[in-house]
C-alpha positions as MATLAB code, in Angstrom:
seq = 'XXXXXXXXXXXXXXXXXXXXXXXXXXXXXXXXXXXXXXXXXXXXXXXXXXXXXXXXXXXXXXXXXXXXXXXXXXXXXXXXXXXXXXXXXXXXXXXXXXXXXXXXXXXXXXXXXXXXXXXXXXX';
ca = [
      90.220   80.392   81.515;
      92.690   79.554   84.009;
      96.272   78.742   83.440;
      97.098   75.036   84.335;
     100.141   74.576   86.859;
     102.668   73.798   84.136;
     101.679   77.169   82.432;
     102.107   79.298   85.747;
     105.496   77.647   86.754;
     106.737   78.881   82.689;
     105.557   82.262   83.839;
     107.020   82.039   86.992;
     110.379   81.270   85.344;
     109.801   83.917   82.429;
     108.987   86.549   85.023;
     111.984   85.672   87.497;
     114.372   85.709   84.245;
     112.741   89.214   82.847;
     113.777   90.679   86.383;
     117.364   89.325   86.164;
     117.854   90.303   82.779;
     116.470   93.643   82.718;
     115.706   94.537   86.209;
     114.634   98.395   85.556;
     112.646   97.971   83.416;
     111.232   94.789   85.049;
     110.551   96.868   88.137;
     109.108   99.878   85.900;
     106.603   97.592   84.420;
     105.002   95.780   87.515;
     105.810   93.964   90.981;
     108.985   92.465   92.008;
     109.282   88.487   93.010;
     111.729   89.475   95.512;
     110.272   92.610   97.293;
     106.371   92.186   98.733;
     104.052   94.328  100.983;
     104.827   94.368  104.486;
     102.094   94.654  107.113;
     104.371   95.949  109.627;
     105.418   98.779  107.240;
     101.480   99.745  106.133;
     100.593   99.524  109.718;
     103.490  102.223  110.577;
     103.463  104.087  108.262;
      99.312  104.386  108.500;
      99.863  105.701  112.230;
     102.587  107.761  111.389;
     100.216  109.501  108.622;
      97.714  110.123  111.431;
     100.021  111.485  113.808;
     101.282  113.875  111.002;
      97.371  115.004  110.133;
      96.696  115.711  114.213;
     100.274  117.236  114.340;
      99.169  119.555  111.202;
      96.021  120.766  113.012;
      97.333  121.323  116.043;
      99.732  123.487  114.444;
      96.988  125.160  112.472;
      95.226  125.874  115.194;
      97.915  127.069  117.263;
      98.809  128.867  114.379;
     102.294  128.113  114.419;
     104.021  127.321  111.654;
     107.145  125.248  113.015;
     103.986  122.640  114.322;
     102.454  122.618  111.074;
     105.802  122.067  109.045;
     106.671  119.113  110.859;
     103.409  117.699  111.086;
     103.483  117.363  106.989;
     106.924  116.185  107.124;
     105.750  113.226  109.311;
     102.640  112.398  107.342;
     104.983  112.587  104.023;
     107.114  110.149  105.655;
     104.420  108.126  107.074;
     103.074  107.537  103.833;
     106.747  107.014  102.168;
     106.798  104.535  104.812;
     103.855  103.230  104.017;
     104.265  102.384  100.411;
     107.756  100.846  101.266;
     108.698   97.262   99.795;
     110.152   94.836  102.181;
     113.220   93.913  100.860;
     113.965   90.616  102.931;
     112.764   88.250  100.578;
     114.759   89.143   98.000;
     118.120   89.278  100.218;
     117.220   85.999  100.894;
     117.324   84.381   97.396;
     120.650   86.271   96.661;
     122.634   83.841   98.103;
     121.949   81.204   95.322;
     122.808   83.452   92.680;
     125.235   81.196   90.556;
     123.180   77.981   90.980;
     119.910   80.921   89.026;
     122.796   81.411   85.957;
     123.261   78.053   85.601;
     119.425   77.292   85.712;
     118.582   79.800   83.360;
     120.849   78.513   80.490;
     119.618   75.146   80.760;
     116.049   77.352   80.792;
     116.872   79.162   77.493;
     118.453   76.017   75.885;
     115.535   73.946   76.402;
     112.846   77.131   75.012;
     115.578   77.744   72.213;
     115.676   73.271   71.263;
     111.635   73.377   71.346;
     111.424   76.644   69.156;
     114.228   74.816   66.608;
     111.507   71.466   66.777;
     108.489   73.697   65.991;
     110.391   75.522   63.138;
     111.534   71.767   61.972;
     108.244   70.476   62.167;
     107.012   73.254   60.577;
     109.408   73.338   56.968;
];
């Protein structure tokens, strides 16, 4: 069953709060709002891996080591490169960062005054 669009922007919110309160373990457990794929870095780093592979082979069959060292050092980087996160979307929302405090106390007050209803209700 899909979540209706009140539901998602609560877990939107939830999500963007887990990452400010406990970033590491926000980042340990899943993806980041502020950092996404890049298709400039997968694309780069994809060639790079290839030129690294043809660079290994050549220096295998050369058979000379210095070729085939480097060759794995650029396909290692090509696929650090690769797996990168772009970072630019989350230097971008940085600059608001005392307008997010403010937003998430108001955010926690108003989950903390519907819990206190619920347990009112509730008694």
């Amino acid at each position: 069953m899909p979540l209706s669009e009140h539901e998602q922007k609560l877990l939107e919110q939830l999500e963007r709060q887990l990452h400010e309160d406990d970033p590491k373990f926000a980042n340990s457990m899943g993806s980041d709002p502020g950092r996404s794929w890049s298709t400039r870095h997968i694309v780069i780093g994809v060639l790079a891996t290839l030129a690294g592979v043809l660079l290994l082979l050549v220096g295998v069959s050369l058979q000379n080591i210095f070729v085939g060292v480097l060759g794995f050092v650029v396909m290692g980087a090509g696929v650090y490169f690769a797996t990168m996160r772009s970072v630019a979307a989350g230097k971008a929302k940085a600059g608001g960062h005392g307008r997010k405090s403010k937003n998430k106390s108001s955010f926690m007050n108003s989950l903390e005054e519907r819990w206190d209803e619920r347990r009112r209700g509730e008694s």
